[in-house]
Backbone as ProteinMPNN parsed JSONL, in Angstrom:
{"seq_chain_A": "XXXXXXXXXXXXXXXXXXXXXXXXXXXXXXXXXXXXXXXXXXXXXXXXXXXXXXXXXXXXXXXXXXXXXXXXXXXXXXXXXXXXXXXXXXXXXXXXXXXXXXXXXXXXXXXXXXXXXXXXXXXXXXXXXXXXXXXXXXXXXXXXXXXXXXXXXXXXX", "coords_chain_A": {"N_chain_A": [[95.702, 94.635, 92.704], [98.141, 96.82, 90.857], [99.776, 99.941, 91.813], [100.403, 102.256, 90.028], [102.83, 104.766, 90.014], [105.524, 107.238, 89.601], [108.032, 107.503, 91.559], [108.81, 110.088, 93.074], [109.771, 111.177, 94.888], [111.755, 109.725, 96.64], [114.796, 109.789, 98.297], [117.095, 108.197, 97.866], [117.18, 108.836, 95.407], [117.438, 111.423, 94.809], [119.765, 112.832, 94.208], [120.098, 112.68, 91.354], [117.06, 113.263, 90.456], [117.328, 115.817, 91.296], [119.625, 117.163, 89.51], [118.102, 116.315, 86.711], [115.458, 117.485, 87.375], [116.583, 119.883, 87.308], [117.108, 120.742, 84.735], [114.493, 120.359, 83.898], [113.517, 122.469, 84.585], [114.795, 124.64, 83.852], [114.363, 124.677, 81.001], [115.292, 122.742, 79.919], [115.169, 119.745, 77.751], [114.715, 117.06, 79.829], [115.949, 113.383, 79.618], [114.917, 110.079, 79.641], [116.243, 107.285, 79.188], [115.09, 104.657, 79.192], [112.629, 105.221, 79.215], [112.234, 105.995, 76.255], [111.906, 107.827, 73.308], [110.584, 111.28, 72.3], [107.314, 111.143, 71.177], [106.864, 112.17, 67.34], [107.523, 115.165, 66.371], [107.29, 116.342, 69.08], [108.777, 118.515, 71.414], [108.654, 120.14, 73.217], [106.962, 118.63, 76.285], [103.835, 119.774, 76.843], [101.012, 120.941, 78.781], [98.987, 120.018, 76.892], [99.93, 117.856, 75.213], [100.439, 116.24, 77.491], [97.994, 115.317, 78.268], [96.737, 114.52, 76.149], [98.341, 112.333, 75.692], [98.121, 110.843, 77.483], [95.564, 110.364, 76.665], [95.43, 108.825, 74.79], [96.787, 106.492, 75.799], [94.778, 105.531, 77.473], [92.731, 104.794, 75.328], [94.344, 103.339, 73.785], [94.306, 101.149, 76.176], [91.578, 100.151, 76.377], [91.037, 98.88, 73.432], [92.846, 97.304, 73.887], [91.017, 95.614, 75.789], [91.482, 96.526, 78.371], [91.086, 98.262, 80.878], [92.235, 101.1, 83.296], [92.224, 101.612, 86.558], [90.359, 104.041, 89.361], [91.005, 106.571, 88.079], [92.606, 109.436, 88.576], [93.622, 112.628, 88.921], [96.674, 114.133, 90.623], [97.987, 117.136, 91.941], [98.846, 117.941, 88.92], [99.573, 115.553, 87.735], [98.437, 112.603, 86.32], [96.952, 109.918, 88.384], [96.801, 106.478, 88.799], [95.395, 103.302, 88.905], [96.263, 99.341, 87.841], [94.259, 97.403, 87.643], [95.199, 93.619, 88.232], [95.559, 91.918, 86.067], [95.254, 93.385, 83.896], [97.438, 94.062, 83.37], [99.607, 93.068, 81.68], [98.361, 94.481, 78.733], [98.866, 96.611, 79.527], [101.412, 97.22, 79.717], [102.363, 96.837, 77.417], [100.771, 99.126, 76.206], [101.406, 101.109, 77.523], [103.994, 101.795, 76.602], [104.172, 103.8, 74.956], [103.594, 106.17, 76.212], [105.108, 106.533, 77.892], [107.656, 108.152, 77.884], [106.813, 111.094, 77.814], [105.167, 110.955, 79.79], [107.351, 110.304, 81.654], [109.063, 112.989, 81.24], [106.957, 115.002, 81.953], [106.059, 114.295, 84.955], [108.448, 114.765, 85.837], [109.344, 117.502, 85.403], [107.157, 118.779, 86.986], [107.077, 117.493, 89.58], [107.182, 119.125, 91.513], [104.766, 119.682, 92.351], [103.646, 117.111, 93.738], [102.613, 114.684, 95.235], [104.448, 113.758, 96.966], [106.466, 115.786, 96.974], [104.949, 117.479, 98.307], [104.667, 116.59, 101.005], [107.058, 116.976, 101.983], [107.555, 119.631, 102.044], [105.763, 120.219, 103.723], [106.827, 119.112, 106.284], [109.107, 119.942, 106.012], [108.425, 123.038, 107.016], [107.379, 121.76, 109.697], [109.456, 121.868, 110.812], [110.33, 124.475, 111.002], [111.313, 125.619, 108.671], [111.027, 127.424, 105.786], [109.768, 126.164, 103.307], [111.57, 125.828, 99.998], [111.618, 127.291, 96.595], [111.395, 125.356, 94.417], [111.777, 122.11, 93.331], [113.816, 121.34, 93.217], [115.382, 123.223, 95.236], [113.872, 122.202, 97.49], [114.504, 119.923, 97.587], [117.115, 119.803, 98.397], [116.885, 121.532, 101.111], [115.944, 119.375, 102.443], [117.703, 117.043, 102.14], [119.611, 118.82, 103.957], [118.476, 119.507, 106.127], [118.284, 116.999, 107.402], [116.285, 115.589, 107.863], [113.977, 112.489, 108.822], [113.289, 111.277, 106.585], [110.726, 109.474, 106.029], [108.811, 110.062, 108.124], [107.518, 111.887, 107.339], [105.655, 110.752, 105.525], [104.337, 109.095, 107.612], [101.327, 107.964, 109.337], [99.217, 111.082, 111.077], [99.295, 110.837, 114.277], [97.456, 110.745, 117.356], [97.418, 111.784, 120.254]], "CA_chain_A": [[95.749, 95.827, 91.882], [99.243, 97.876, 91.142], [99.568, 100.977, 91.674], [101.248, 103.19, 89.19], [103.06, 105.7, 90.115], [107.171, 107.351, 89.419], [108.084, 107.717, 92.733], [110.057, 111.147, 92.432], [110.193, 111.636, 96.298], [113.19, 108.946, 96.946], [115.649, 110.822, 98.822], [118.094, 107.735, 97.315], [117.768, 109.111, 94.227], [117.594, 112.887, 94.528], [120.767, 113.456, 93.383], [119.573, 112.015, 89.941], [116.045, 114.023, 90.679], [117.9, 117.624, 91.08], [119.939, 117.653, 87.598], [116.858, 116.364, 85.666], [114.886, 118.506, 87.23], [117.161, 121.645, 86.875], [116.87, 120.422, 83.523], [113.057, 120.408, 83.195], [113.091, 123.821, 85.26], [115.607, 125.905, 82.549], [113.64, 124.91, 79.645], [115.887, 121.681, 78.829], [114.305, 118.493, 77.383], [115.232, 115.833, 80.276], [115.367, 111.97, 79.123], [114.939, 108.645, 80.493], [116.684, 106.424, 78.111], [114.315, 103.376, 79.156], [111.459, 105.926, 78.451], [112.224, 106.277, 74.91], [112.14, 108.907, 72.64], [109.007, 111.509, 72.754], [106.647, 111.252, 69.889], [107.645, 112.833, 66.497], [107.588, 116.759, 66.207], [107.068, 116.962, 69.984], [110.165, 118.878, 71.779], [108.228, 120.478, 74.483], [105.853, 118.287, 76.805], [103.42, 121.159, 77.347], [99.65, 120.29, 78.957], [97.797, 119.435, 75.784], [100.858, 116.819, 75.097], [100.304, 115.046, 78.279], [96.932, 114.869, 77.922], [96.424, 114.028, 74.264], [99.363, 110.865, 75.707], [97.218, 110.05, 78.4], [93.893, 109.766, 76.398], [96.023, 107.278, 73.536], [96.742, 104.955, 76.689], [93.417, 105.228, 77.661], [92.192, 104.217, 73.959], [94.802, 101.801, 73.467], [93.709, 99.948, 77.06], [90.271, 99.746, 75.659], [91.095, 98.664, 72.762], [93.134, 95.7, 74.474], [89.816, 95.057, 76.575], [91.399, 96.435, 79.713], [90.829, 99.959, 81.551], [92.566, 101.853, 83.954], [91.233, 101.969, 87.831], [90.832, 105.204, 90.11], [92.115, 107.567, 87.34], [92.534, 111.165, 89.144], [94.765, 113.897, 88.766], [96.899, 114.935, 91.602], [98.835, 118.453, 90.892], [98.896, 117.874, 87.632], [99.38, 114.105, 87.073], [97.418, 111.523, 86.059], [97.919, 108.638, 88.697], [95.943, 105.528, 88.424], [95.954, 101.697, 89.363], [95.857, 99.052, 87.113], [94.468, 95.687, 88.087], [96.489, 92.714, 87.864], [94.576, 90.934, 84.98], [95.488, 94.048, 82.727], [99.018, 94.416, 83.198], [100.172, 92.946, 80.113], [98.234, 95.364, 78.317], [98.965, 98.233, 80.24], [102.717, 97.004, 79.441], [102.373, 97.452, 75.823], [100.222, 100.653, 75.773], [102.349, 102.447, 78.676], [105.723, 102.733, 75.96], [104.169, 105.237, 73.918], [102.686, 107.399, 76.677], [106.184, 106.799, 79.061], [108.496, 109.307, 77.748], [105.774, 112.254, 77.881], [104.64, 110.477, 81.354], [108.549, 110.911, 82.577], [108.826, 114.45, 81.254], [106.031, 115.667, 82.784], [106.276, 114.168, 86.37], [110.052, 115.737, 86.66], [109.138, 118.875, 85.469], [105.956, 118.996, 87.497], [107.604, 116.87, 90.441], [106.692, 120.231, 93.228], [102.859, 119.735, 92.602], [103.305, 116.167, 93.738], [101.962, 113.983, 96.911], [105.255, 113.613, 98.041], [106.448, 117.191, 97.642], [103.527, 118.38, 99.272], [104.409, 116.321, 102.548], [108.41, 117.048, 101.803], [107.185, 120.754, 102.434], [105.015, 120.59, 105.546], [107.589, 118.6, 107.126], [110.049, 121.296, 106.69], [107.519, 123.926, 107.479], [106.969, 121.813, 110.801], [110.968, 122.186, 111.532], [110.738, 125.568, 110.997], [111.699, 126.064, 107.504], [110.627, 127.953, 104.759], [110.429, 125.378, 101.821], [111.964, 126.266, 98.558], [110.014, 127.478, 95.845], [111.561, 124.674, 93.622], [111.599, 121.201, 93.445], [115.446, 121.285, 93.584], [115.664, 123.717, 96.487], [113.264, 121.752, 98.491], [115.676, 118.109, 97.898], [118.718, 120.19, 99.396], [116.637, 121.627, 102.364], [115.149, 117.752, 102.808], [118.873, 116.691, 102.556], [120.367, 119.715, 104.447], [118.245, 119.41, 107.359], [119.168, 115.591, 108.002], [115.414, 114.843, 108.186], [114.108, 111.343, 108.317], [111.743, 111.162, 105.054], [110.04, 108.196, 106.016], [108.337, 110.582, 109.143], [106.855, 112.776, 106.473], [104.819, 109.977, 105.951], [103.391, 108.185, 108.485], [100.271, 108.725, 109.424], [99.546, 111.36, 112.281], [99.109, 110.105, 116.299], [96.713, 111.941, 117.602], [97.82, 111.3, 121.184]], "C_chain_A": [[97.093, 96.507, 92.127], [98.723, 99.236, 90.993], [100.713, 101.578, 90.802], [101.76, 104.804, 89.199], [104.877, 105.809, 90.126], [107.106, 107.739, 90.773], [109.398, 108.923, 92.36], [110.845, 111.419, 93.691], [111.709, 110.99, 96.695], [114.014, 109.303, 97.37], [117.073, 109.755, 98.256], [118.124, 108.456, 95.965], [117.642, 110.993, 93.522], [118.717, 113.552, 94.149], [120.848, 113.365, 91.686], [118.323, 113.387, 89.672], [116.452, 115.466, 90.399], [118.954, 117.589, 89.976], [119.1, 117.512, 86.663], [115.633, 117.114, 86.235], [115.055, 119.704, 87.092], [117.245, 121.775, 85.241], [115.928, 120.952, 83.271], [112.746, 122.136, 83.591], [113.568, 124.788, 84.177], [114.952, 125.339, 81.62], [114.172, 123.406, 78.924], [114.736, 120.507, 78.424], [115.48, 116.714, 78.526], [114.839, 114.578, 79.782], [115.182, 111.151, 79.964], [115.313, 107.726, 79.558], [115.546, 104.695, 78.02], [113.237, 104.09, 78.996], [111.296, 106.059, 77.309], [112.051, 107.461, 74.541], [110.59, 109.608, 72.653], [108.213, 111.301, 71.356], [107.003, 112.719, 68.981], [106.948, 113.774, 66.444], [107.059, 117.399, 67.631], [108.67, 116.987, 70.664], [109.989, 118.881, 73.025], [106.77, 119.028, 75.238], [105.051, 119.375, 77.601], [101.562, 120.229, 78.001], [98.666, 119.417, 78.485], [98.78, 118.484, 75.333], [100.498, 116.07, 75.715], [99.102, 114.262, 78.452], [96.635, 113.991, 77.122], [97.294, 112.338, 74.571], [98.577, 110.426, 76.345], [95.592, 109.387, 77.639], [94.116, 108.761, 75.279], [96.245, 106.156, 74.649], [95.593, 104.833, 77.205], [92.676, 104.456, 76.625], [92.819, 103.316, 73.727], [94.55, 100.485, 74.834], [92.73, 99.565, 76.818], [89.563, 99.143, 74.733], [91.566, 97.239, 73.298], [92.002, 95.158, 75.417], [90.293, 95.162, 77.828], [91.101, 98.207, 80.014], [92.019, 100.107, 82.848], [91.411, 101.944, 85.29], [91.411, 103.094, 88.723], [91.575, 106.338, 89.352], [91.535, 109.003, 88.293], [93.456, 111.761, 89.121], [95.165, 114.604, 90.385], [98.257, 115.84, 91.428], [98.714, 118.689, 89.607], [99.344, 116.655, 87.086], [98.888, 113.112, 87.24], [97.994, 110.845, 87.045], [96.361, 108.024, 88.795], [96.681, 103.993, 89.22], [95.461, 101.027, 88.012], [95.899, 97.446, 87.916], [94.983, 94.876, 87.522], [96.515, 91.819, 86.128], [95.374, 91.784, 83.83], [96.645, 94.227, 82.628], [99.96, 94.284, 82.239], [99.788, 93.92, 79.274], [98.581, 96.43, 78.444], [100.656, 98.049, 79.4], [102.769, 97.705, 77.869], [101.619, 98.764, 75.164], [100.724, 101.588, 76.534], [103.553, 102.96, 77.494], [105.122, 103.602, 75.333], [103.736, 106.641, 74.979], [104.499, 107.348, 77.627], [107.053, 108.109, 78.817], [107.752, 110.867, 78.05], [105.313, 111.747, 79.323], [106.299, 111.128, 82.189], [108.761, 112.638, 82.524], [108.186, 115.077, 82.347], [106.164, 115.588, 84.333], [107.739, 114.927, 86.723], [109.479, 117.019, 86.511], [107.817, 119.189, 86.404], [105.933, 118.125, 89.325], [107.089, 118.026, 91.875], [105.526, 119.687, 93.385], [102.748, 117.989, 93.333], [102.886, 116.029, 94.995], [103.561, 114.827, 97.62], [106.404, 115.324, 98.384], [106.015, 118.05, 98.203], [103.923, 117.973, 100.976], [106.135, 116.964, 103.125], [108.012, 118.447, 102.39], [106.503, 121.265, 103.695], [105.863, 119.977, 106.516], [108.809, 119.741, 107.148], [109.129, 122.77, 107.037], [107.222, 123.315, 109.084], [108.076, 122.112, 111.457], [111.069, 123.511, 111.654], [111.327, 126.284, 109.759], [111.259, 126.802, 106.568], [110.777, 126.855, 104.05], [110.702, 126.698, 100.317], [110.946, 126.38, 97.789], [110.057, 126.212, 94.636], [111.74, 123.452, 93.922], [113.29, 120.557, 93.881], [115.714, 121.749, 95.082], [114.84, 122.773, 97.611], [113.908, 120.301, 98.891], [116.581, 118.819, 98.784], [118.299, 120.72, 100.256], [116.433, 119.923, 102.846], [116.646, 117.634, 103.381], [119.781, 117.428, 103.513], [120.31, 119.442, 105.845], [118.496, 117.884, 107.921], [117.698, 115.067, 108.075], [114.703, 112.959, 108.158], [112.737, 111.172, 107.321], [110.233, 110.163, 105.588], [108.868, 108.539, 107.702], [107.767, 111.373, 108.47], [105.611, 111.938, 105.777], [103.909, 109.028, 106.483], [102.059, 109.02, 109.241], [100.419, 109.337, 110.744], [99.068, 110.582, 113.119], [98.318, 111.061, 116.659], [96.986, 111.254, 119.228], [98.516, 111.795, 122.72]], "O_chain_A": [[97.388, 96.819, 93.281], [97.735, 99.651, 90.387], [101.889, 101.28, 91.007], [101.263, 105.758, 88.601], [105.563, 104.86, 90.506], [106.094, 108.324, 91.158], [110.439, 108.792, 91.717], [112.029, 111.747, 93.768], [112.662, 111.705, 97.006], [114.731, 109.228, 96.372], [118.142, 110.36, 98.179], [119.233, 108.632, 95.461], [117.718, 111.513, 92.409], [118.698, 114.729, 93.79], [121.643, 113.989, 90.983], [118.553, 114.315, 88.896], [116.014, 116.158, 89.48], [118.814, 118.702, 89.471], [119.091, 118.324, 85.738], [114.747, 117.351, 85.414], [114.201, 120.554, 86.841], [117.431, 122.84, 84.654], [115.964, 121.947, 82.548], [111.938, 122.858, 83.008], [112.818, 125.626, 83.678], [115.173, 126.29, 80.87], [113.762, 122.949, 77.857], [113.576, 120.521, 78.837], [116.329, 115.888, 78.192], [113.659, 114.402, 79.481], [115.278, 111.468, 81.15], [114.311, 107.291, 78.989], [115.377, 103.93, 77.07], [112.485, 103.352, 78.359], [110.127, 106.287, 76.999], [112.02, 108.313, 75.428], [109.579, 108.95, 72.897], [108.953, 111.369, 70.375], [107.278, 113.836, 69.419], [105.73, 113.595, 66.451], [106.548, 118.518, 67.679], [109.515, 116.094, 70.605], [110.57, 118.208, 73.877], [105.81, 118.681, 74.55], [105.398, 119.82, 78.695], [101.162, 119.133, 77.609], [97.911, 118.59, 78.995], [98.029, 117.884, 74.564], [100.103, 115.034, 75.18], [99.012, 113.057, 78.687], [96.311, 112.827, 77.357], [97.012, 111.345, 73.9], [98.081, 109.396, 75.888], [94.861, 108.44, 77.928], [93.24, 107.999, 74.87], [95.904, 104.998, 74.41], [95.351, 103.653, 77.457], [92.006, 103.491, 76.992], [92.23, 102.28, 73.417], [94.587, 99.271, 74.628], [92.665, 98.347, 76.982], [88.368, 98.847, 74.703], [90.88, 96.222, 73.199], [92.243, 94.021, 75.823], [89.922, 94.316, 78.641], [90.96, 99.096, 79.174], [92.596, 99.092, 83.238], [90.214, 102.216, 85.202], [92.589, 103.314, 89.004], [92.538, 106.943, 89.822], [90.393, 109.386, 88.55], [94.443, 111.095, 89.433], [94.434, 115.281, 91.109], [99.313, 115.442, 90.935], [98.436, 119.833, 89.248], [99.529, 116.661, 85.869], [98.848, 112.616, 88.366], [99.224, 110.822, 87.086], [95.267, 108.585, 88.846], [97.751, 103.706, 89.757], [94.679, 101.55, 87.219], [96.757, 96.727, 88.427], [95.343, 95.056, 86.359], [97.4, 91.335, 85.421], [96.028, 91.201, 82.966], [96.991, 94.66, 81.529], [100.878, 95.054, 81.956], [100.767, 94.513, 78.82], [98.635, 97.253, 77.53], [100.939, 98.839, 78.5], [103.14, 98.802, 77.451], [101.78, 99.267, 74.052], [100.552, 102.786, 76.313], [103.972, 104.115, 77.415], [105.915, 104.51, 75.086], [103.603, 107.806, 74.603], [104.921, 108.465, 77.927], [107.042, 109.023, 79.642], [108.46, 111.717, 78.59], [105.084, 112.738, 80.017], [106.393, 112.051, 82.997], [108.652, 113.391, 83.491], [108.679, 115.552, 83.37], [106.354, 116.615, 84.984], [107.98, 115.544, 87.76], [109.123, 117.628, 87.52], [107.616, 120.4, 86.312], [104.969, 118.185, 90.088], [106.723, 117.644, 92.987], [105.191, 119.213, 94.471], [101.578, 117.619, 93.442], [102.769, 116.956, 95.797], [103.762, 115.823, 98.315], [106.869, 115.782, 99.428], [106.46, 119.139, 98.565], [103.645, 118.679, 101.946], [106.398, 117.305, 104.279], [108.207, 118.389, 103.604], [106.626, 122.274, 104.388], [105.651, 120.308, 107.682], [109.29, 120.26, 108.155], [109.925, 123.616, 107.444], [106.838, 124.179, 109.872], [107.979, 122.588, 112.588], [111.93, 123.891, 112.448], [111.776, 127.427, 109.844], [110.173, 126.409, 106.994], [111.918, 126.392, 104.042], [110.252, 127.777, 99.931], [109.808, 125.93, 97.924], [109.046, 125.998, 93.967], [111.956, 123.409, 95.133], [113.677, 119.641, 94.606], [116.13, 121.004, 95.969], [115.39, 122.712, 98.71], [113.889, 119.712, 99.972], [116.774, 118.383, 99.919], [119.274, 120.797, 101.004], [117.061, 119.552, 103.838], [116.969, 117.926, 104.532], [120.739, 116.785, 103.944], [121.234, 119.226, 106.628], [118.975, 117.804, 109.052], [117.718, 113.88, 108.402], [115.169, 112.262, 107.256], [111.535, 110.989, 107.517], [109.029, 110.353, 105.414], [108.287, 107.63, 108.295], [107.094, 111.977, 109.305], [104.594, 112.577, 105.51], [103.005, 108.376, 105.959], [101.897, 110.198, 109.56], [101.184, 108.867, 111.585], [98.402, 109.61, 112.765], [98.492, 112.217, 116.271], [96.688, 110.063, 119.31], [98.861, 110.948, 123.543]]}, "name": "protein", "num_of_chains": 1, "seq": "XXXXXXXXXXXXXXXXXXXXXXXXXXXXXXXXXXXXXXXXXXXXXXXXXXXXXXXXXXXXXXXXXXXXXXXXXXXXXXXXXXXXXXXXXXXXXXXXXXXXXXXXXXXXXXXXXXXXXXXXXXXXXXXXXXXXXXXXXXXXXXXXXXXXXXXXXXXXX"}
C-alpha cells in the first residue's frame, strides 16, 4: 500500500516552501506547473473547493473499481493510502483533483503533521514558534536543528 502524501516538511526544499507559501498566505494563487491548471471559474481554493475535488476523486476511483484506504483528515487535509492494485487508477483520477490538492496543502501547510512536530521541537529548544508556516521554516533553519529528531519516536529511558 502507498501512502499519499506532499511532503511539505522537507527542510531541502523550504526555500521553495516559504515563497509559495508567502504566496498562499497574501492572498496569491500559488502553482505547481506539474499540477496543472485549477478547474474552470475557480481562482480561490476555498474549503467547499477542496472538498467538492476530493469527493470527484473519490467518485472517479469508484467508478474505476478502486477506492481509497484510511481516508482521514489531518488539520485540514485529506490524507489517504492507496493500495498497490489501484494505482493506475488513482493515477488518472488524481490530475483533476492535484492542482486544488497542491493549493490547499501550501496554504494550509501550519495545520500539518509535520508542522505540528516542527513546532514542539522548537518549543522543546526554547522557542516560541512562529505563527506562520514561513516564520516557523526560518526558526527550523535559524536554529540549526536536526529535522530528522523531530521525528523519531520518543525513548522513554
Amino acid at each position: 500500500m502507498k501512502k499519499r502524501t506532499i511532503i511539505v516538511g522537507a527542510l531541502v526544499a523550504a526555500a521553495g516552501l516559504v515563497a509559495v507559501g508567502g504566496l498562499a498566505a497574501s492572498g496569491g494563487a500559488p502553482s505547481n506547473p506539474e499540477a496543472g491548471p485549477l478547474p474552470e471559474g475557480v481562482t480561490v481554493v476555498t474549503q467547499q473547493v477542496y472538498d467538492d475535488a476530493f469527493a470527484k476523486l473519490e467518485a472517479c476511483m469508484n467508478e474505476g473499481g478502486a477506492e481509497l484506504a484510511g481516508t482521514r483528515v489531518v488539520g485540514s487535509v485529506y490524507d489517504y493510502a492507496i493500495p498497490a492494485q489501484y494505482e493506475p487508477v488513482y493515477e488518472k483520477c488524481y490530475v483533476d483533483f492535484a492542482p486544488v490538492d497542491f493549493q490547499w496543502q501550501i496554504a494550509h501547510s501550519y495545520e500539518s503533521e509535520t508542522f505540528i512536530r516542527y513546532r514542539e521541537c522548537l518549543t522543546d529548544m526554547g522557542i516560541e514558534p512562529g505563527k506562520d508556516a514561513d516564520r516557523v521554516l526560518a526558526q527550523v533553519k535559524e536554529s540549526g536543528m536536526d529535522v530528522r529528531k523531530c521525528f523519531e519516536p520518543a525513548t522513554n529511558g
